[in-house]
C-alpha positions in Angstrom: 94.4 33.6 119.3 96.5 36.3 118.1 97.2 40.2 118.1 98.6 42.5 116.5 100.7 45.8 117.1 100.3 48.4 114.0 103.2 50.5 115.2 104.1 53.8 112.5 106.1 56.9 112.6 106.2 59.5 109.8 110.0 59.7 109.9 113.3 57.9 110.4 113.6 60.3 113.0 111.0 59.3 115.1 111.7 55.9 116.7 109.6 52.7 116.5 110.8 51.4 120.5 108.6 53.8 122.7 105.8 52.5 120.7 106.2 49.1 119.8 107.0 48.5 123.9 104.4 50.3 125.6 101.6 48.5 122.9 103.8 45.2 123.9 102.9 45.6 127.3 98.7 46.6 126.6 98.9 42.8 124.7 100.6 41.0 127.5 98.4 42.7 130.4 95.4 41.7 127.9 97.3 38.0 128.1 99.3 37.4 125.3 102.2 35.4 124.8 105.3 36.6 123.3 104.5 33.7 120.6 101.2 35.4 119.9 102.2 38.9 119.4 102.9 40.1 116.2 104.2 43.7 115.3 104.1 45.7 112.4 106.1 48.5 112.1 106.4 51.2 109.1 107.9 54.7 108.4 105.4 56.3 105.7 103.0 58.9 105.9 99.3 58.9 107.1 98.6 62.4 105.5 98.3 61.3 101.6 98.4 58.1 101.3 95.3 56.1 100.7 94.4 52.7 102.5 95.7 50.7 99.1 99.1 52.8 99.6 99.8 52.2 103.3 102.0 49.3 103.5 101.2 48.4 107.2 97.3 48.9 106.6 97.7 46.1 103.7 100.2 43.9 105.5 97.4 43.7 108.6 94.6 42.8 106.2 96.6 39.7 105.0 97.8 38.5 108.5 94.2 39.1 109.5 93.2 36.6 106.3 95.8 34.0 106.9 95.8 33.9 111.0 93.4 34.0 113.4 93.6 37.5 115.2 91.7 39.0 118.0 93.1 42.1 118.7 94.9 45.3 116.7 96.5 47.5 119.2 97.5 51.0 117.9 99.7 53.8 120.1 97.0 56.8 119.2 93.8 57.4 116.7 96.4 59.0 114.1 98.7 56.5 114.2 96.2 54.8 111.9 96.0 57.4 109.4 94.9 60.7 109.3 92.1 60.4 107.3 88.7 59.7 108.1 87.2 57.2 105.1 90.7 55.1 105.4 89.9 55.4 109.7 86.2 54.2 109.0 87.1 51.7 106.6 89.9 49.9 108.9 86.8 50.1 111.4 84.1 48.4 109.7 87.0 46.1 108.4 87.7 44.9 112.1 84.1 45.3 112.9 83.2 42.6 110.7 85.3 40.2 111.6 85.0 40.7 115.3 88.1 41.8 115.8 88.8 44.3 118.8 90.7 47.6 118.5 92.8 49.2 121.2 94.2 52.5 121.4 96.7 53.4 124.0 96.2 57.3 124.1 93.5 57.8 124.8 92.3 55.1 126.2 90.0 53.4 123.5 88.5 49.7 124.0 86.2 49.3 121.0 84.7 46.3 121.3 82.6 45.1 124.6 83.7 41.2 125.6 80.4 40.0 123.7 81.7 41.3 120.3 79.3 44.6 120.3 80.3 47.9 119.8 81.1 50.1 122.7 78.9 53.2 122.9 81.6 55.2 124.5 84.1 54.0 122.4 82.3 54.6 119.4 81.9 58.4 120.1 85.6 58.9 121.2 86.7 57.7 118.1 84.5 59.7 116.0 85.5 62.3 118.2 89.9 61.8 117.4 89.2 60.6 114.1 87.7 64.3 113.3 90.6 65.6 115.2 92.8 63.6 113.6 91.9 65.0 110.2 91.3 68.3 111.3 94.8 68.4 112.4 96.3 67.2 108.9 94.4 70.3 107.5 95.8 72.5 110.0 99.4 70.7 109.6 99.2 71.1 105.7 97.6 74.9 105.6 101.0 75.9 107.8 103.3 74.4 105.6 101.8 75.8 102.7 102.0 79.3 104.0 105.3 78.8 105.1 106.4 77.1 101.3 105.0 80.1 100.0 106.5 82.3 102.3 109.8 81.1 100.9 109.6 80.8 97.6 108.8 84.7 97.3 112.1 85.4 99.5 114.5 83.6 97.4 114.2 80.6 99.7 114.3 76.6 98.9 110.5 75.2 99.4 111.0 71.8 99.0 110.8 69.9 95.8 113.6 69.3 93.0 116.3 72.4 92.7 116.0 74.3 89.2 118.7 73.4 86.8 121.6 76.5 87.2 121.2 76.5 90.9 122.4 75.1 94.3 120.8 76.0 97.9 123.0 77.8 100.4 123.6 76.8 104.4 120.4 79.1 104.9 118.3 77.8 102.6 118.6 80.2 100.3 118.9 79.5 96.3 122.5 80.6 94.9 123.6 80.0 91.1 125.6 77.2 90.3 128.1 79.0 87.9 128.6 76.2 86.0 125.4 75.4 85.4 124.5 78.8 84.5 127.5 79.0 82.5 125.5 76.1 80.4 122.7 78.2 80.1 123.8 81.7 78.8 126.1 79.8 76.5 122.5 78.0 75.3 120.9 81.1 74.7 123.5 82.9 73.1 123.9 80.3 70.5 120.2 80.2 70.0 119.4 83.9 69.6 122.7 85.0 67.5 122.8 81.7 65.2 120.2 79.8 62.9 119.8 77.1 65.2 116.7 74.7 65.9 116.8 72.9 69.3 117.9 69.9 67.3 120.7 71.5 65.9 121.8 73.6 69.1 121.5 70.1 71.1 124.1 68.8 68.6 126.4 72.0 68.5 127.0 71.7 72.4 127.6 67.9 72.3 130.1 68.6 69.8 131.6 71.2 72.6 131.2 68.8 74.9 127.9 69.1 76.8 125.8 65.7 77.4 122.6 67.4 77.2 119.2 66.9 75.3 116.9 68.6 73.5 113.9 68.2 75.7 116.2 70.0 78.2 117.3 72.5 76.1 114.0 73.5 75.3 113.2 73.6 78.6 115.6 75.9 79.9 114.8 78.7 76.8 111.3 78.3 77.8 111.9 78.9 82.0 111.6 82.4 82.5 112.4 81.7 86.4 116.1 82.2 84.9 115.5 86.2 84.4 115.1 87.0 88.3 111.6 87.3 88.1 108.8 86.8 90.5 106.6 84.2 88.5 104.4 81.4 89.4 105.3 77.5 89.5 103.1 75.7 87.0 99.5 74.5 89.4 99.1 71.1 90.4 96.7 70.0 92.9 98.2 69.4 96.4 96.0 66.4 97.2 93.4 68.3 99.1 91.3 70.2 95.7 93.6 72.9 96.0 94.6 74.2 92.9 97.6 76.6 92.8 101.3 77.7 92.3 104.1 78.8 94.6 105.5 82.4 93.7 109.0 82.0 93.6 112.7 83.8 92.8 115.4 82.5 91.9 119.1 85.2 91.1 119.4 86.4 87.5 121.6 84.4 85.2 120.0 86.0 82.0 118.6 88.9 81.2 114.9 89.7 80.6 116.0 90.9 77.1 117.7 87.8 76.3 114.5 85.6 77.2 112.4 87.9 75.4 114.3 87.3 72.1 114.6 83.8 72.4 111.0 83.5 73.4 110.4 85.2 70.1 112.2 83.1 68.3 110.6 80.3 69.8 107.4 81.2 69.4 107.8 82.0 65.3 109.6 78.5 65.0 106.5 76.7 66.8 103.2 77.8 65.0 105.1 76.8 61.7 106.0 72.9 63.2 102.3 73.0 64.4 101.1 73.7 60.5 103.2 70.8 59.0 101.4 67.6 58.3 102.2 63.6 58.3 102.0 62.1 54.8 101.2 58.2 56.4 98.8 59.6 59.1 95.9 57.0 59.4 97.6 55.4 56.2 99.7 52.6 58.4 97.3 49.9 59.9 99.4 47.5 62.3 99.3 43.9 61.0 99.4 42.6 65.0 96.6 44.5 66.3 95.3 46.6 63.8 96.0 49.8 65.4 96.6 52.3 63.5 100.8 54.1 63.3 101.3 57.1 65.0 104.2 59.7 64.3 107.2 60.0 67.2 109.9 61.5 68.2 112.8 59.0 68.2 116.6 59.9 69.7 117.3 60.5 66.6 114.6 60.8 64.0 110.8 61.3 63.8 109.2 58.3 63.0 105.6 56.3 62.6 105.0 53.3 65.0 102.2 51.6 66.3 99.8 53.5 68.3 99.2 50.6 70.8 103.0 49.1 71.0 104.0 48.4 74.7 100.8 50.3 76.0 98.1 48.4 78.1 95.3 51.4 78.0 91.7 51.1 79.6 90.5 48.9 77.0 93.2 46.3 77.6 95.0 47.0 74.2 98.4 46.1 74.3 100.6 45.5 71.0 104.0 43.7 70.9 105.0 45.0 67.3 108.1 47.4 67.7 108.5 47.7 63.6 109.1 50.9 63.0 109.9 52.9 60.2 111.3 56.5 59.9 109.1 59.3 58.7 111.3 61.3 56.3 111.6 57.9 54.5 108.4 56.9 54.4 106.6 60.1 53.9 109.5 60.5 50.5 107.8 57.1 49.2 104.3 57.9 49.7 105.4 61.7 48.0 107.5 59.8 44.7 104.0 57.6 43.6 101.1 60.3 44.9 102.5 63.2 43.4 103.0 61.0 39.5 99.6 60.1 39.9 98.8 63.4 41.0 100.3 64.5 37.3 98.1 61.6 35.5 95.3 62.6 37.1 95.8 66.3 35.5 96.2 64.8 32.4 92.9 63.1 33.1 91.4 66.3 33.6 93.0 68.0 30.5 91.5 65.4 28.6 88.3 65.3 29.9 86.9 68.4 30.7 88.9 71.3 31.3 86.3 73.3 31.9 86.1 71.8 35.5 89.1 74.0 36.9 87.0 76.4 35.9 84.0 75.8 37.8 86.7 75.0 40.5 88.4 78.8 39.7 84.6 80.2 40.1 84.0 78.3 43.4 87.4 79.6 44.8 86.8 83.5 43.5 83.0 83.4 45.3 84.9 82.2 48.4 87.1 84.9 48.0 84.3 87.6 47.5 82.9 85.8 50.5 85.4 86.3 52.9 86.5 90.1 51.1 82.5 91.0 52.8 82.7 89.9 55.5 86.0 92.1 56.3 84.5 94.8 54.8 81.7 94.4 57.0 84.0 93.5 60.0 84.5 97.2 60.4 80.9 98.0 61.2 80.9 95.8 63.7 83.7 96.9 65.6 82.2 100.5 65.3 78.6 99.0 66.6 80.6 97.3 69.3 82.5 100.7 70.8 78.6 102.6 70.3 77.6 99.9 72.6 80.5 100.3 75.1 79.6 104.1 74.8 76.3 103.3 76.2 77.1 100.9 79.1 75.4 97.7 77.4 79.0 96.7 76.9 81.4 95.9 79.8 85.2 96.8 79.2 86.0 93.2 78.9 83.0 91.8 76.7 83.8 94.9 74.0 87.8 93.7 74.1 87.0 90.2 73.8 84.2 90.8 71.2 86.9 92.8 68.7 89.7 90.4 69.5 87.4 87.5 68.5 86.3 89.2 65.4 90.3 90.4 64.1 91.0 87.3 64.9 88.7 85.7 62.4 89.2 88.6 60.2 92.8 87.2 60.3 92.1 83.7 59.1 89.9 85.1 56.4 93.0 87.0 54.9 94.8 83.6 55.4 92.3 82.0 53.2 92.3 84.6 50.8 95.5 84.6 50.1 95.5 80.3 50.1 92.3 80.5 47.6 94.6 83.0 45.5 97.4 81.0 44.9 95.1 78.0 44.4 93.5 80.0 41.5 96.8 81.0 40.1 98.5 77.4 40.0 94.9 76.5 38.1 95.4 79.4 35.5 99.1 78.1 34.6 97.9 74.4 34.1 95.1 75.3 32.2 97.5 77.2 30.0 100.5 74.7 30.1 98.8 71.7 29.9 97.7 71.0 26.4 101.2 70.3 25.3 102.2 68.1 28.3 102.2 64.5 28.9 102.5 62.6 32.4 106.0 62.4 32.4 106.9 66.2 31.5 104.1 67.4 33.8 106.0 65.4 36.8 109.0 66.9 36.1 108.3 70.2 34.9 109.8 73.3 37.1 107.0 75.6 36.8 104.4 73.3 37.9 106.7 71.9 40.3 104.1 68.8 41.1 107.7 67.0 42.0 108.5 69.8 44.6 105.7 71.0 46.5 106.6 71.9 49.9 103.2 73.0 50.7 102.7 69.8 53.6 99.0 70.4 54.1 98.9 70.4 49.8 101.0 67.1 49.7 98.6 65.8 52.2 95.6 66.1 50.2 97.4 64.6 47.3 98.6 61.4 49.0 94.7 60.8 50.7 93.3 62.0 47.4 95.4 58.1 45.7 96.5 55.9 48.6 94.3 54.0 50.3 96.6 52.6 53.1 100.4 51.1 53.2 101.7 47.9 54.5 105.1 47.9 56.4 107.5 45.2 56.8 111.1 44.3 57.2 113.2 41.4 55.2 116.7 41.2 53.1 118.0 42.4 50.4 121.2 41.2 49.0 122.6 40.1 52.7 121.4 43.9 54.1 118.5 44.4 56.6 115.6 46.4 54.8 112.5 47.9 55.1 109.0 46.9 52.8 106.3 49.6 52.0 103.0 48.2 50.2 101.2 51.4 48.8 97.5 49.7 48.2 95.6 52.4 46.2 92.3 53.5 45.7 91.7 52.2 42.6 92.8 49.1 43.4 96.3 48.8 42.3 99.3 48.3 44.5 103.4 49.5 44.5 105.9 48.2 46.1 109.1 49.7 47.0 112.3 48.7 49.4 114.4 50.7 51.4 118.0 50.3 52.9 119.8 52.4 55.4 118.3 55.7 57.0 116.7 59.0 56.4 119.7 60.6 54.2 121.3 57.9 53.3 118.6 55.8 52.5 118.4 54.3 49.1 115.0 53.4 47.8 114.2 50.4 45.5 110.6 50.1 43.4 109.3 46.3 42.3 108.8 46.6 38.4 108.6 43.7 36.2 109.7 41.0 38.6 112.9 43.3 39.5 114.2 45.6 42.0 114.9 48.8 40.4 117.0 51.2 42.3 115.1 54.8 42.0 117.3 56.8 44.5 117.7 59.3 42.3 114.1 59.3 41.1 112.6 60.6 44.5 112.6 63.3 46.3 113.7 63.0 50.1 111.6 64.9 52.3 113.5 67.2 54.9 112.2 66.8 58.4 109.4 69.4 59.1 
């Protein structure tokens, strides 16, 4: 038989000998032969880490499987772990396999010769198991206070160092001037120019600066860089906790300057948030059936399958990496939705005019609608502060009640003015379209069916024809290309070819057995 000696320290610091040779001696006074005696030593942590995660708990298991074992001989309760299921587990683990467990400090036996459990033993390790944990708490609870301690004085915690800063032979943070240099120079350029991330990101690699846009928009969102007490975004600490250190760090910007950019910021991001994907749901993957989702690439936005390289709960994993950028796509589905879009007008026209008008009346009793209930918005807020008067109304319920309603008071102007336009563009076709076939209609500037830029408008146009699209890649006269199979609703199908990318992209449609080059036909869709 055989035993084993589960030696650990928490640190390179602490040293594996003192252990390893007093437990050495325990196995040889117990009998052992040097041939017989097998050690497992580890640096790691018994504070977080599960049972699955300590190496020298799951290295023990296997020698126990694969040899015939005895005895485990640990240096102290905690030298196990520190926490009490992965304690009781490793337990019932020996238990079962009547293996016995020795602890050198104290003095723990936990077996009797005949392979039952020892009473005494039993209750002194329940006993330094509880202690055991109870001392992680206790360990964890200092170092917290202390990491919070200082953060608020300016001091390194622990953790990665914020970008624009170094730490000091005291431990206190200091700005790294070139770094920081970096940074000012990223938000002067943002505030005083008409720069988007993307653009800004390539402005400083043409100065010189290897940096990205996720880290650029990073940096103009950190307001740690104004010299402001603020909190670290919450996490859990591994023990329910939930909660953020309050931390400083010296100014390299000023609160003005964040405010500005954040601004800025702020406008440019509820208008990307509004902006719609033509092909969304559109692009079914021909591997897996998934359907495409948009990116964004290194270089360009672009649609891809939802399931590519990803092994999710379900066990869906696709291999197809065919992807196919979204300014181009998104310009092809545009070119054919919005000439059937004009057809279907002149379907209209010729059927039944009068059904923009019914459409006209719906839109003006939404309007009327939404004008009452703005109108009677005000009566509410003035019930609202007779209630506050009175008490039935707490501070917060009467701010939160009047926010809520300005709020939806907001969105109803929103749609007013959305049901307006609609109503307007419906007056001018009625009027216009008489005299107008498909192919002026398309093309005509007042309509503008050709140059919408309205994405959530486009949107309903494209679902209102196309049905889905097929992608693909093959050749075309000795050059890689792209394939795109508009199947639509009706039935019918399109076909079109594409070569090179995004702005130099030419675009092909199949036509009577032919390729037909109709670059100059469609219009290519900016990224939103």
């Amino acid at each position: 038989m055989k035993c084993i000696l589960l030696v650990r320290v928490s640190s390179d610091k602490q040293s594996f000998d003192e252990q390893e040779k007093e437990l050495y001696q325990m196995a040889i006074a117990d009998g052992f032969t040097d041939n017989n005696i097998i050690s497992i030593a580890m640096v790691e942590s018994a504070t977080m880490k599960s049972e699955e995660e300590r190496k020298g708990l799951v290295q023990m298991k296997e020698i126990i499987e694969s040899d015939r074992i005895s005895c485990v001989y640990a240096w102290e309760v905690s030298r196990i772990s520190r926490r009490k299921d992965v304690l009781y587990s490793i337990l019932r683990f020996l238990e079962l396999r009547k293996i016995n467990l020795k602890i050198k400090s104290p003095s723990i036996t936990y077996l009797n010769p005949d392979g039952t459990v020892n009473d005494g033993a039993e209750v002194s390790f329940a006993l330094f198991a509880t202690m055991a944990e109870s001392e992680m708490r206790n360990k964890k609870a200092r170092f917290k206070r202390s990491a919070k301690k200082n953060a608020r004085e300016g001091k390194y915690s622990g953790g990665n160092v914020l970008y624009g800063y170094d730490v000091d032979d005291n431990g206190y943070y200091i700005i790294n001037e070139g770094e920081a240099s970096i940074i000012r120079l990223i938000f002067d350029l943002y505030i005083s120019n008409n720069y988007g991330t993307k653009i800004l990101r390539n402005e400083m690699v043409e100065r010189g600066y290897n940096i990205t846009i996720e880290k650029i928009y990073e940096i103009l969102a950190n307001e740690a860089y104004v010299g402001k007490h603020y909190i670290t975004r919450k996490r859990n600490n591994g023990f329910g906790d939930v909660g953020g250190y309050e931390r400083i760090y010296p100014r390299i910007i000023s609160e003005e300057t964040y405010r500005t950019a954040k601004v800025k910021r702020e406008s440019k991001h509820v208008v990307k948030t509004e902006s719609c994907m033509l092909a969304k749901g559109l692009i079914k993957c021909p591997c897996c059936g998934w359907s495409y989702v948009g990116i964004r690439g290194k270089a360009a936005r672009m649609y891809k399958c939802g399931q590519y390289n990803l092994a999710d709960k379900h066990g869906r994993n696709c291999e197809n990496k065919l992807t196919v950028q979204m300014e181009v796509t998104d310009s092809i589905l545009w070119y054919a939705s919005s000439f059937l879009y004009s057809l279907f007008l002149i379907d209209v026209r010729n059927s039944d005019t009068a059904k923009i008008e019914g459409q006209m009346n719906v839109l003006n009793q939404k309007i009327n609608t939404a004008k009452s209930f703005i109108e009677g918005a005000s009566v509410k807020m003035e019930r609202i502060g007779d209630l506050w008067m009175d008490g039935i109304y707490t501070d917060e319920k009467k701010d939160r009640t009047i926010k809520k309603i300005k709020s939806e008071c907001a969105d109803k102007k929103k749609e007013i003015e959305r049901w307006e336009n609609e109503i307007d563009n419906m007056r001018r076709i009625i009027q216009k379209i008489q005299s107008l076939d498909e192919y002026t209609l398309f093309s005509d500037s007042t309509l503008s069916i050709s140059k919408i830029d309205d994405r959530k408008k486009m949107l309903e146009i494209v679902n209102q024809f196309v049905d889905s699209v097929e992608v693909g890649e093959t050749e075309y006269k000795g050059k890689s290309a792209k394939t795109f199979q508009l199947n639509f609703k009706d039935g019918t199908t399109q076909k079109f070819l594409t070569i090179g990318r995004t702005k130099n992209t030419r675009f092909f449609e199949y036509m009577s057995d032919e390729w037909f080059e109709i670059t100059d036909k469609v219009l290519i869709l900016q990224p939103f």
